[in-house]
N, C-alpha and C positions, 0 to 999 in steps of 0.2 A: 336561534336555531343553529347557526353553522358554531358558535359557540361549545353547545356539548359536541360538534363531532371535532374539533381543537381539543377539548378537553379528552372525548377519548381516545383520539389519537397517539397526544402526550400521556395519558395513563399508560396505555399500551406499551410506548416506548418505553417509558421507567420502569415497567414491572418485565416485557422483555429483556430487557440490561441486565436486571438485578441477578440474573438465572445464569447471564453469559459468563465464560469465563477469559479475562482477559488473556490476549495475546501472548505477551511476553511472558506469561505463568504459565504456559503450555507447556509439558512433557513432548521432548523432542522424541521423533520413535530412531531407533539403533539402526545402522545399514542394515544389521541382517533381518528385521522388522520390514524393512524399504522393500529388501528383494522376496524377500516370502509374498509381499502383494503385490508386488510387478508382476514375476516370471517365477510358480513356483518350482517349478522344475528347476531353473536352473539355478535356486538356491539352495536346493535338496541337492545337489550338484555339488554344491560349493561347500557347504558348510557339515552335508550330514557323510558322515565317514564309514558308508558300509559299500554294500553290491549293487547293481542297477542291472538290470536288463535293459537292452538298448535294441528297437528296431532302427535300422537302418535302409535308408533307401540308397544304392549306390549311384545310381544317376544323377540325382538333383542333390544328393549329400542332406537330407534331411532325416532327420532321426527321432522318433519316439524310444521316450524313457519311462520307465514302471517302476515304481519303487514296492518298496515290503508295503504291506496294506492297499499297494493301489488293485485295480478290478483289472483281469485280465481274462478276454475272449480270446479263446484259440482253439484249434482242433488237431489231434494228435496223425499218427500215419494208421494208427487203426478205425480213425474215423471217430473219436469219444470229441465231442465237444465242452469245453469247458466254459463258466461263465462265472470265477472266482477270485477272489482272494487273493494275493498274493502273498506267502506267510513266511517262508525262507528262501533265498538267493545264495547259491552255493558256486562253487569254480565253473560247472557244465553242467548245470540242473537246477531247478527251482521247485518249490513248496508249494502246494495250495491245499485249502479245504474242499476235497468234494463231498458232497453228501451221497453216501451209499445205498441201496435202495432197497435191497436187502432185508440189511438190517436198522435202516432210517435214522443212521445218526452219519454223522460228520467225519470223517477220516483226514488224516494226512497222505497227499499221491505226489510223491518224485515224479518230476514230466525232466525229462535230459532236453537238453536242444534241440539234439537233432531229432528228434520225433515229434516237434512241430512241424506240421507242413504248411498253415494258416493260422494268420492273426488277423482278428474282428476288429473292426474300429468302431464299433457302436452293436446293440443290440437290434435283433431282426424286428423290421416293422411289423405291426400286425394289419392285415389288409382285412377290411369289412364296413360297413356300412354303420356310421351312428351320427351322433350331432354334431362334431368336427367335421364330417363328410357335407355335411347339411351348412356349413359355415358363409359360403357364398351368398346364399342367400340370405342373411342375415342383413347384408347391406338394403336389398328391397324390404326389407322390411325396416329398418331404419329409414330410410325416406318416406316410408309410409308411414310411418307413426309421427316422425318430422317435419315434413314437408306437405304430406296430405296426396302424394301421387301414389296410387292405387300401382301391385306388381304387376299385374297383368298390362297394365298401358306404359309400366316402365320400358324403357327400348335396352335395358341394361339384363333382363331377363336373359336371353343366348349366351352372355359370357357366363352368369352363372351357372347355367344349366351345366355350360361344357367346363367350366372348373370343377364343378360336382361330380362328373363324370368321370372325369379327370384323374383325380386324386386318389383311388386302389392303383390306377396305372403307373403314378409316380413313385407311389410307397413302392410297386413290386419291381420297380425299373431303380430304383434305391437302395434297394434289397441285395441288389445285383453287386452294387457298386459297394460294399461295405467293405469288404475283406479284400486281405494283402498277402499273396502267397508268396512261402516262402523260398527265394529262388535265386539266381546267378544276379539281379537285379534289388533283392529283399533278404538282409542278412538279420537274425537274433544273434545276440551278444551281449555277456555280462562283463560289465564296467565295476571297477574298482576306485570309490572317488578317496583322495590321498589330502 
């Protein structure tokens, strides 16, 4: 008996092998392959030779960078929200696709600098009720199908309840916390990488 599982163990091994590709016949990947999967940003930095917008934070000196094609949330001083595209990058203005509503197709809108007054760092959560919401308690009912203890006599029922509860409070208490106004502490700026 312990015989075939020797045998197919060693089957296994050889017919895994056969598929592998040795070591030393590997395709080295290039530095500039290495930094696009580290930090792609700051090989887009390094290597691509156009315009960047750059938020800056002036206190702690951290900075988000956006390139042509990246997604950029902001909202203008007239109040227009955008949530697009980024399609050209100029001296003291930027490109995007808005769609018009109009007439339902897609436009080009010059946004200048300075008539950002906010920048989005994520899209607005939606607060409501569905099976994500319901998620806590998914654990009671894994012990109950696992282990055989019934939700109702679980002692773990309260934290559920109150995580369930919980959770439109967090989304809209997150909601809060997304955006970066633009101010004596929050500079936009377009970078020129050389």
């Amino acid at each position: 008996m312990q015989h075939k599982y020797y045998a197919l163990i060693l089957f296994l091994m050889v017919f895994s092998t056969s598929f592998a590709q040795d070591f030393h016949q590997r395709k080295a990947d290039s530095v500039e392959e290495l930094l696009y999967k580290k930090d792609r940003n700051k090989a887009l930095a390094l290597f691509n030779k156009e315009r960047f917008l750059v938020v800056e934070n002036l206190r702690t000196n951290h900075r988000n960078r956006f390139y042509v094609g990246d997604l950029l949330r902001f909202r203008t001083k007239d109040d227009f929200v955008f949530e697009d595209e980024i399609y050209e990058i100029q001296d003291s203005s930027f490109v995007v696709t808005a769609l018009n509503e109009t007439t339902n197709r897609y436009e080009y809108v010059e946004i200048r600098l300075n008539e950002v007054t906010h920048i989005y760092k994520r899209s607005k959560r939606k607060i409501g009720i569905g099976l994500q919401t319901l998620s806590p308690f998914g654990y009671l009912v894994f012990e109950w199908i696992a282990w055989g203890v019934s939700p109702l006599q679980n002692n773990k029922w309260p934290i559920a309840a109150a995580l369930t509860v919980a959770q439109p409070f967090i989304a809209l208490v997150s909601n809060q916390f997304r955006t970066k106004k633009i101010t004596q502490n929050y500079r936009l700026r377009v970078f020129q990488s050389f």
